[in-house]
Wavefront OBJ file of the C-alpha trace (Angstrom):
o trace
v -4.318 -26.178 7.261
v -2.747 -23.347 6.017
v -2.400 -19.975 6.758
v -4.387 -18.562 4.129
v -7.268 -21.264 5.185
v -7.197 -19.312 9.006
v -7.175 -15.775 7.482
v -4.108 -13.442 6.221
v -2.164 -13.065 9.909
v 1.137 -11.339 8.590
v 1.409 -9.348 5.451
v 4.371 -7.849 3.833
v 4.019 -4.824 0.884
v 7.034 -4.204 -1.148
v 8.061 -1.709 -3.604
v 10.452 -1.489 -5.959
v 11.491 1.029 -8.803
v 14.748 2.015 -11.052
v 16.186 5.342 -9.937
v 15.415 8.707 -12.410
v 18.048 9.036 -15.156
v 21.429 11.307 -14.167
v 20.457 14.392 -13.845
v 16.782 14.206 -13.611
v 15.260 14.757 -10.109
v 14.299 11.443 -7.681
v 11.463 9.398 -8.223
v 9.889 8.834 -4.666
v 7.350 6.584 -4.525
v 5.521 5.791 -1.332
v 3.570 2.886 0.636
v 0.192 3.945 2.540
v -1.884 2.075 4.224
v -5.691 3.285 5.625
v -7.421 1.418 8.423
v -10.772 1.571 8.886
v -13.000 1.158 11.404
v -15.963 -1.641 11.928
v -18.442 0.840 12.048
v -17.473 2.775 8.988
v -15.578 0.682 6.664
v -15.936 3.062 3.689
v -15.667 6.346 6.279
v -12.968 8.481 6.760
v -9.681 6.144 7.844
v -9.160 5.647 11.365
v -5.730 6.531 11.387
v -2.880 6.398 8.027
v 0.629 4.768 7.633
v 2.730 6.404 5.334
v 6.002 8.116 5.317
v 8.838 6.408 7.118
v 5.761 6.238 10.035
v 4.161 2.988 11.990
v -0.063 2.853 13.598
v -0.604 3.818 16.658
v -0.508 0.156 18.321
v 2.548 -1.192 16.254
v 0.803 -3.686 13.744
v 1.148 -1.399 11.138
v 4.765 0.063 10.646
v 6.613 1.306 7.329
v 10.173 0.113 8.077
v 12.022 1.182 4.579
v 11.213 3.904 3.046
v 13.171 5.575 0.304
v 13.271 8.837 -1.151
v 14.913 8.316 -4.883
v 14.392 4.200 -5.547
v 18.565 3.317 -4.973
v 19.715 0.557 -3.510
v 19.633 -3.543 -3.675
v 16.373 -5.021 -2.804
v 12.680 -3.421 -2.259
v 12.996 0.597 -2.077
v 10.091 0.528 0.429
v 8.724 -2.081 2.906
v 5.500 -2.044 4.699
v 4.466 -4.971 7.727
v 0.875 -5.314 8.706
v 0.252 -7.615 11.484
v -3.563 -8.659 11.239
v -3.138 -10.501 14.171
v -2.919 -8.113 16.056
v -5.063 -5.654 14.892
v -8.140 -4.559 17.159
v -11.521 -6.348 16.361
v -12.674 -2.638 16.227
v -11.123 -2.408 12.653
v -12.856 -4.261 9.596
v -10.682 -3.315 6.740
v -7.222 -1.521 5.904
v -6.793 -0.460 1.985
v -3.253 -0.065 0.636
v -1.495 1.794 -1.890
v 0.850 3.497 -3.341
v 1.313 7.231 -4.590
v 3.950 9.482 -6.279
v 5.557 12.456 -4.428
v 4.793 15.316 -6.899
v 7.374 17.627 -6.345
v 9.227 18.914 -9.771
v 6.975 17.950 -12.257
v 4.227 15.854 -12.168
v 4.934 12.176 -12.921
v 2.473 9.223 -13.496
v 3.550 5.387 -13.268
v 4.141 5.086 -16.710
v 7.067 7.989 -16.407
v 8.992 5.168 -14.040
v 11.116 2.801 -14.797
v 10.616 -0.959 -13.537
v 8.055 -0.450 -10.564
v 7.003 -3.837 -8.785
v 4.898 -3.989 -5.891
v 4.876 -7.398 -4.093
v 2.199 -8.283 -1.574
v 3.390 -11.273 0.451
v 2.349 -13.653 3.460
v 5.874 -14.950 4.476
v 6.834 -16.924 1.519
v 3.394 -17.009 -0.520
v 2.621 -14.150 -2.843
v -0.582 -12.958 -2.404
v -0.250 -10.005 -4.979
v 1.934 -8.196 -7.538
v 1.183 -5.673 -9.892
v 3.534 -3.922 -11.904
v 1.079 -0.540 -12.739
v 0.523 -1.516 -16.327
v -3.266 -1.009 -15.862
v -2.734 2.175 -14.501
v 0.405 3.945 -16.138
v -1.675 7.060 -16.915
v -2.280 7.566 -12.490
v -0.266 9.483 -9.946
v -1.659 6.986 -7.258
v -3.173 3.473 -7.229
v -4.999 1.501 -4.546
v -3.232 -2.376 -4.508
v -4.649 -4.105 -2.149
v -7.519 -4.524 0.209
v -7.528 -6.166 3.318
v -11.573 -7.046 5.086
v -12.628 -9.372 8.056
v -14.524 -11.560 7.410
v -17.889 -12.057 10.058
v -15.662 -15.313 11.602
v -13.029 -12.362 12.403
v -10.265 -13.802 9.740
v -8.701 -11.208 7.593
v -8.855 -11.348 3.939
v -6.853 -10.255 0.759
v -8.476 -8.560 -2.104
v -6.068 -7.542 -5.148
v -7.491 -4.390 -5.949
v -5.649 -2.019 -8.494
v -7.143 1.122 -9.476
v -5.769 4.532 -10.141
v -6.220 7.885 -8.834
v -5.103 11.237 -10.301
v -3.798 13.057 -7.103
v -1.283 14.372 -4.684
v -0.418 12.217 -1.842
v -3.049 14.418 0.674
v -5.986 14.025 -1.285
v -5.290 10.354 -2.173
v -5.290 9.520 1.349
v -9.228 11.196 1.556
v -10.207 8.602 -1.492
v -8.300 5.748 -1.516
v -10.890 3.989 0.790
v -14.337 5.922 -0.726
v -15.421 2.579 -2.566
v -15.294 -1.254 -2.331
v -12.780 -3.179 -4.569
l 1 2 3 4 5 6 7 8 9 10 11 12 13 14 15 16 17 18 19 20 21 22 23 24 25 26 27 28 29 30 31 32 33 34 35 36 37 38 39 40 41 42 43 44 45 46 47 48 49 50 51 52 53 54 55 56 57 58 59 60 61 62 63 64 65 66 67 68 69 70 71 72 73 74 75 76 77 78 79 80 81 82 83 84 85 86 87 88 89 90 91 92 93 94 95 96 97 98 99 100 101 102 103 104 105 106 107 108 109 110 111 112 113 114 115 116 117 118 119 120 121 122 123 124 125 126 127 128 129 130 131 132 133 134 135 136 137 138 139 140 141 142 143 144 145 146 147 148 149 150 151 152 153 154 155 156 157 158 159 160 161 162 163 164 165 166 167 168 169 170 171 172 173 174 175 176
């Protein structure tokens, strides 16, 4: 039986994405993630993950996060440990927004974005924003329980027009 067959225990969320051109100020993409509670799934979130931060218990934790998309390797890393995550929350929703700090940008002004949604080895999700290039934030994934208590992956891409704050009030308004 595999791993997927008992529920999504372990989940890792990458991001990737070419640096802005010389002289052009930093992209800086981020990771969020939005837990939600069992008695309000589609409520306000319980508690957010999101700049170079971790939950409150430790199963949620951000542990790369870049500013300007250098380097070798994902730009920004996210860990969710579903096993470990209190029967009091039902679902966690997870995505991704653009600082807007110059000028604003949408996915379509950056170059080579990836986002990789993995369980160890097996990729669960990937999305590169092409359905969205017009957005300044996108949901990618959803996360539910299922009523035997196993945790389940949804691909869910859909784009939001707005600044990191109010992004984190909508990202979990509706089901996926």
């Amino acid at each position: 039986m595999s791993s997927l067959n008992k529920g999504v225990q372990k989940a890792e969320v990458t991001l990737r994405w070419d640096p802005s051109p010389l002289g052009e100020p930093a992209h800086d993409l981020d990771i969020v993630a939005a837990t939600y509670r069992a008695d309000a799934p589609h409520g306000a979130p319980s508690y957010v993950v999101h700049f170079d931060s971790r939950s409150p218990d430790g199963t949620i934790i951000l542990t790369r996060d870049s500013k300007t998309g250098q380097g070798f390797g994902a730009d920004e890393v996210m860990t969710l440990e579903f096993d470990r995550l209190a029967a009091t929350y039902k679902r966690v929703v997870v995505g991704v927004v653009i600082q807007q700090r110059d000028e604003r940008k949408v996915f379509g002004d950056i170059a080579n974005t990836d986002v990789r949604i993995l369980e160890g080895h097996t990729e669960l999700g990937r999305t590169d924003f092409a359905e969205v290039i017009g957005s300044t934030a996108a949901v990618v994934a959803e996360f539910t329980r299922s009523e035997s208590g196993a945790w389940e992956f949804r691909q869910a891409v859909r784009g939001f027009d707005a600044d990191p704050q109010s992004f984190i009030a909508v990202m979990g308004d509706s089901t996926y």
